[in-house]
ROVEXSE-400741 format. One record per residue (C-alpha): residue in three letters; chain; residue number from 1; y, x, z. Coordinates in nm, 4 decimals, padded with zeros to 6 digits, always signed. Last residue first. Layout:
N
resn=ALA	chain=A	resi=NUM	y=Y	x=X	z=Z .
...
This chain:
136
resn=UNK	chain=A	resi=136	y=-02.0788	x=-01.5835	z=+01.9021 .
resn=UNK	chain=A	resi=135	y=-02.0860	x=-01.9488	z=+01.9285 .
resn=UNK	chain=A	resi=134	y=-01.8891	x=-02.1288	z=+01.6657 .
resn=UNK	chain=A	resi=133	y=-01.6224	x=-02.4095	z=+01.8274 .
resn=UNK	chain=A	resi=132	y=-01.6247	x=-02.7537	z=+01.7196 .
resn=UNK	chain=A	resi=131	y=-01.3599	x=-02.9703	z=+01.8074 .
resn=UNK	chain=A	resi=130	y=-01.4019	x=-03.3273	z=+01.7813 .
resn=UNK	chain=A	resi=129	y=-01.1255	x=-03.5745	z=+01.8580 .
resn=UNK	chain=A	resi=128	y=-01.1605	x=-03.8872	z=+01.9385 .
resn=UNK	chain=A	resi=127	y=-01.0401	x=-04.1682	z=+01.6490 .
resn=UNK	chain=A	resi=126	y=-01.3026	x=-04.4601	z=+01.7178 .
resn=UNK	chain=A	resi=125	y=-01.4828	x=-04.3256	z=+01.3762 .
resn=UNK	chain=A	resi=124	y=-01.5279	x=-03.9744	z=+01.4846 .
resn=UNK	chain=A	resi=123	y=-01.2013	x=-03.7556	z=+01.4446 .
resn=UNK	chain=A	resi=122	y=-01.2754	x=-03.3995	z=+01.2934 .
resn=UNK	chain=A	resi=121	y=-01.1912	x=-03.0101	z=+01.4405 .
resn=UNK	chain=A	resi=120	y=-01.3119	x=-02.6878	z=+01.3150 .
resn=UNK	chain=A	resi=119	y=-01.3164	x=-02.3553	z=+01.5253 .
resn=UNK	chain=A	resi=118	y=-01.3418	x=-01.9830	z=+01.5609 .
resn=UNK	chain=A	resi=117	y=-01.2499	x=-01.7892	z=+01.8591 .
resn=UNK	chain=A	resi=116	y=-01.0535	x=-01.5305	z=+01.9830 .
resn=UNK	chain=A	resi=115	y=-00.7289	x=-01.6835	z=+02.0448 .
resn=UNK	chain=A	resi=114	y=-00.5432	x=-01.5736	z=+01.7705 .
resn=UNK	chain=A	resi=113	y=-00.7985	x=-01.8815	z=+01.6033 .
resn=UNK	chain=A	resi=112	y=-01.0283	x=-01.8131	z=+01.3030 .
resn=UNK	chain=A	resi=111	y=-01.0756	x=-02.1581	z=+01.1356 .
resn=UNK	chain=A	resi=110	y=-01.3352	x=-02.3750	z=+01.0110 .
resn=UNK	chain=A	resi=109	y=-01.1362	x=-02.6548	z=+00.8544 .
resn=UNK	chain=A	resi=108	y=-00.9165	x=-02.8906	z=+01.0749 .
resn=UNK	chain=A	resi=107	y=-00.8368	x=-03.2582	z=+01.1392 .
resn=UNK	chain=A	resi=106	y=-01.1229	x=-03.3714	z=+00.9146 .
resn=UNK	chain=A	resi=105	y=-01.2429	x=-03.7575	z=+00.9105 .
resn=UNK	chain=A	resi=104	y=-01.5798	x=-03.7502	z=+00.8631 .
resn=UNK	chain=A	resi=103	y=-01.7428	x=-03.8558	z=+00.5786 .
resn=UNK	chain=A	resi=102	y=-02.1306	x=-03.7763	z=+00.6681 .
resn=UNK	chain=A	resi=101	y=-02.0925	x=-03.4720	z=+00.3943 .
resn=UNK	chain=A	resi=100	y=-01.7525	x=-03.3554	z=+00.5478 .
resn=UNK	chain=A	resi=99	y=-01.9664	x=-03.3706	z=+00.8449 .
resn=UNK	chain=A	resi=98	y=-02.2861	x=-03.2101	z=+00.7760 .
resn=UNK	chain=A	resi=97	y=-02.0968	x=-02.8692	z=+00.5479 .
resn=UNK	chain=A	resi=96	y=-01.8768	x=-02.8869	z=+00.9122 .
resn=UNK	chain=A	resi=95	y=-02.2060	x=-02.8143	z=+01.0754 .
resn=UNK	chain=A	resi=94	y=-02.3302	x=-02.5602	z=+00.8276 .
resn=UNK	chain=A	resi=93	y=-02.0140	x=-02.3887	z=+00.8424 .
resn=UNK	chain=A	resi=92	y=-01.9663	x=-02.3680	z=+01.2219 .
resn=UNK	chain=A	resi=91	y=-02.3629	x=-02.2553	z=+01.2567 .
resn=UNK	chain=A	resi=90	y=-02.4075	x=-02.1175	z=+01.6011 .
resn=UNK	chain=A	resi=89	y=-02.3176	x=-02.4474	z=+01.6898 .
resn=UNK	chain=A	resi=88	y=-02.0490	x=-02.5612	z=+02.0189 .
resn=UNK	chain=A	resi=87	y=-01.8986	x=-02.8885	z=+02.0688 .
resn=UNK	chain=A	resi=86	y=-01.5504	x=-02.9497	z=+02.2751 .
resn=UNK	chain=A	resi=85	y=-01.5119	x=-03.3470	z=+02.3436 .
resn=UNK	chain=A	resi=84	y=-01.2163	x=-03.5465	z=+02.2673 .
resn=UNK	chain=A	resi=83	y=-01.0133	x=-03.8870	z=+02.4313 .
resn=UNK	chain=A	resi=82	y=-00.7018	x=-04.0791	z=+02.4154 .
resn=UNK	chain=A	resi=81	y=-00.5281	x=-03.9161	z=+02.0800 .
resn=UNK	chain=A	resi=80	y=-00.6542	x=-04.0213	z=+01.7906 .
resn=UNK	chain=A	resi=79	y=-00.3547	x=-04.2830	z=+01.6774 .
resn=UNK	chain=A	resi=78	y=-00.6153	x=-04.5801	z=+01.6887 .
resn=UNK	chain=A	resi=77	y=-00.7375	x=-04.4282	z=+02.0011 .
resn=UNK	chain=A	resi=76	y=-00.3902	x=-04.4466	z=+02.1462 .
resn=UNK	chain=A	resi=75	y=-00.3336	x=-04.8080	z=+02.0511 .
resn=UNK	chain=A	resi=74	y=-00.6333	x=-04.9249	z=+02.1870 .
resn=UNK	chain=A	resi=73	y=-00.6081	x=-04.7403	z=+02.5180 .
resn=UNK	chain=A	resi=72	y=-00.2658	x=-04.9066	z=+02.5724 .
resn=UNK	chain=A	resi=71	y=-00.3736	x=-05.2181	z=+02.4976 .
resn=UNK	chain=A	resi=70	y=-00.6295	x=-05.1649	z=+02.7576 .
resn=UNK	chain=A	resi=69	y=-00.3734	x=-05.0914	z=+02.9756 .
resn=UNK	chain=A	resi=68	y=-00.1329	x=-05.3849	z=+02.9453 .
resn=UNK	chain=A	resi=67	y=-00.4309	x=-05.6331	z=+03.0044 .
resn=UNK	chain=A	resi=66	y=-00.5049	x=-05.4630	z=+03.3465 .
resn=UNK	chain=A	resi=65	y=-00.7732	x=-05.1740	z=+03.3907 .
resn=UNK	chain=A	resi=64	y=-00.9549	x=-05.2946	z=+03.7128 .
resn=UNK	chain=A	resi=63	y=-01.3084	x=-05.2857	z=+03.6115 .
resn=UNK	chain=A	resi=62	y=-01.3534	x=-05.0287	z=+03.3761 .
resn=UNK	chain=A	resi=61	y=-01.4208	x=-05.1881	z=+02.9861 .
resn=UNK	chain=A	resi=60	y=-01.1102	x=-04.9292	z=+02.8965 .
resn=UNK	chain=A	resi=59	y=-01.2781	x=-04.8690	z=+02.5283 .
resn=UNK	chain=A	resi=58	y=-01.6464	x=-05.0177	z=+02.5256 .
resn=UNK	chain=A	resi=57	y=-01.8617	x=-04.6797	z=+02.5762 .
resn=UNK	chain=A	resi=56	y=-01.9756	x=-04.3806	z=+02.4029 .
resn=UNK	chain=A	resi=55	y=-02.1867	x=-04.2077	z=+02.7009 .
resn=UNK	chain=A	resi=54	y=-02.2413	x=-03.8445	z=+02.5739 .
resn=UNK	chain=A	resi=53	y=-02.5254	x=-03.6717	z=+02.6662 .
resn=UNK	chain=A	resi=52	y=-02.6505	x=-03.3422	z=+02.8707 .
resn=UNK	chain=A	resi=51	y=-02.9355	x=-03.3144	z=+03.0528 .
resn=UNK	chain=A	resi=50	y=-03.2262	x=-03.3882	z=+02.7653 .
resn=UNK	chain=A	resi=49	y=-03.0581	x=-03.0866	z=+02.5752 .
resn=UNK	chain=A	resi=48	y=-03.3232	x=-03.0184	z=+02.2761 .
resn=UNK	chain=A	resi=47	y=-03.2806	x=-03.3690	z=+02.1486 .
resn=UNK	chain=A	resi=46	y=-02.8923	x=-03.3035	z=+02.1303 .
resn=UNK	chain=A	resi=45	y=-02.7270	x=-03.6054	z=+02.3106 .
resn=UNK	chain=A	resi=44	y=-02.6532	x=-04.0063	z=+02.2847 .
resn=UNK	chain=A	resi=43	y=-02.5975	x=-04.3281	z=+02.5281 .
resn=UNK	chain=A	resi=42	y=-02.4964	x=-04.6028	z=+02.4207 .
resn=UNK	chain=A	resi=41	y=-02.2876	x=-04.8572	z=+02.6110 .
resn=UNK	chain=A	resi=40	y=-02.2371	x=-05.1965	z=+02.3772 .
resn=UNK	chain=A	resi=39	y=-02.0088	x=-05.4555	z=+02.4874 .
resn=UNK	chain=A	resi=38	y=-02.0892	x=-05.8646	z=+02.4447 .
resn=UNK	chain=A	resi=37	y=-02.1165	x=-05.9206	z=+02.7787 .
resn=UNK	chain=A	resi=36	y=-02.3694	x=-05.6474	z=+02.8362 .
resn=UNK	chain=A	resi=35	y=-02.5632	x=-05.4147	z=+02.5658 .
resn=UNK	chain=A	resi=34	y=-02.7552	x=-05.1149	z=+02.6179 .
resn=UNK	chain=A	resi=33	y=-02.8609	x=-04.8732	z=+02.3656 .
resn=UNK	chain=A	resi=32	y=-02.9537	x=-04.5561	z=+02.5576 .
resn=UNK	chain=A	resi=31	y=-03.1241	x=-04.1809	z=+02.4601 .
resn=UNK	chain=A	resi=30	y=-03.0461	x=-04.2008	z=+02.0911 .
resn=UNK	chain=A	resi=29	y=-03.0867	x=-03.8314	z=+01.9707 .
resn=UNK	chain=A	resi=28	y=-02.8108	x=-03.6408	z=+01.7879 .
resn=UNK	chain=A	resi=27	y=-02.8099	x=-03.5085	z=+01.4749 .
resn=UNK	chain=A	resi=26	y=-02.4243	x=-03.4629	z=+01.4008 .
resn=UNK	chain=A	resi=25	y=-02.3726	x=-03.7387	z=+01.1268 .
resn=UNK	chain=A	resi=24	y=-02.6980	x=-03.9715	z=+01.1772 .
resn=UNK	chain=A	resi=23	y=-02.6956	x=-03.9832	z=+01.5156 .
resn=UNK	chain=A	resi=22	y=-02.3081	x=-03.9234	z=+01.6313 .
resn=UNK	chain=A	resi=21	y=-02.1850	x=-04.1101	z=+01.3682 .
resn=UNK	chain=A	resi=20	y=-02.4007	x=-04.3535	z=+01.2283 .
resn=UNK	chain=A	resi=19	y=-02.4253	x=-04.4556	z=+01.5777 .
resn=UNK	chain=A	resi=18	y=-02.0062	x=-04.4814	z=+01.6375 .
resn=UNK	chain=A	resi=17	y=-02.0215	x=-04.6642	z=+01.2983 .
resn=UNK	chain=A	resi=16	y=-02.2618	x=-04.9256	z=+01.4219 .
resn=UNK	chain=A	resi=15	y=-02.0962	x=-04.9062	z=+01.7640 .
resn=UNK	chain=A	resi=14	y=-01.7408	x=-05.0462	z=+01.6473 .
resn=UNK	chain=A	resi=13	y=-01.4106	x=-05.0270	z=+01.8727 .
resn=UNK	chain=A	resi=12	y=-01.5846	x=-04.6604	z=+02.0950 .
resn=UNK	chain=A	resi=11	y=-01.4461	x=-04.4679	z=+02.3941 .
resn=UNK	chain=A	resi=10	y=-01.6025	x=-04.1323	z=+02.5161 .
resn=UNK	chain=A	resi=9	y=-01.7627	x=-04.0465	z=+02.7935 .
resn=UNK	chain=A	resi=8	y=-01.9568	x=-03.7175	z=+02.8759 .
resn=UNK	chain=A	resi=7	y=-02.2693	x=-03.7131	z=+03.0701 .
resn=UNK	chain=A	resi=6	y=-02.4819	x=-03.4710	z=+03.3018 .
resn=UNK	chain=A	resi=5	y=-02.2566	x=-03.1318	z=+03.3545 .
resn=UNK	chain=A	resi=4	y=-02.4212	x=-02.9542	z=+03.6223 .
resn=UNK	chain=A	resi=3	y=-02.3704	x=-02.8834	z=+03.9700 .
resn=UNK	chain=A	resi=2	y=-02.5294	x=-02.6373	z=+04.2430 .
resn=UNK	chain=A	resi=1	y=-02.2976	x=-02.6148	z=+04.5332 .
């Protein structure tokens, strides 16, 4: 079986600062704007990835999610801890440099983990959680 990794989602409240975000923040390329009912799906990646992106979509906009659970998605992105995404940069510091620049909330400075890898972590503007991990 021959897969691939094609799209991430993560949950957005306000697209503007979602955009200013992940385009203007980390770099990334607008791929998708699209707007229905009054939601906003947009799609974004790194330019030099065309088969990878990350959907940032209306929080619980599923069909089926009751009332109860969409409050429940609400509340747990406003705490920062519904959804993530694991980035990699052979640059840590120059990409953390970007986002305390770009205002991002940080979790975590560039750190050496026991683990065996080095890491920062920052909450985009819905409250996901970024890690960044430095390739080596």
């Amino acid at each position: 079986m021959d897969l691939t990794i094609h799209a991430s989602f993560l949950p957005h409240d306000d697209p503007e600062a979602a955009l200013a975000f992940y385009r203007d923040t980390l770099g990334f390329e607008v791929r998708k704007d699209i707007g229905y009912q009054g939601m906003r799906w947009i799609t974004v990646g790194p330019a030099d990835q065309p088969g990878t992106s990350i959907v940032l979509t209306p929080p619980a906009a599923d069909p089926g999610v009751t009332d109860d659970e969409r409050r429940t998605v609400v509340e747990m992105m406003a705490k920062g801890t519904y959804a993530g995404i694991l980035l990699a940069t052979s640059d840590l510091d120059g990409a953390f440099d970007r986002l305390q620049a770009g205002d991002a909330e940080i979790v975590q400075e560039p750190t050496e983990q026991p683990y065996g890898i080095r890491d920062c972590a920052v909450r985009d503007p819905a409250g996901n959680l970024i890690r960044i991990q430095e390739l080596r």
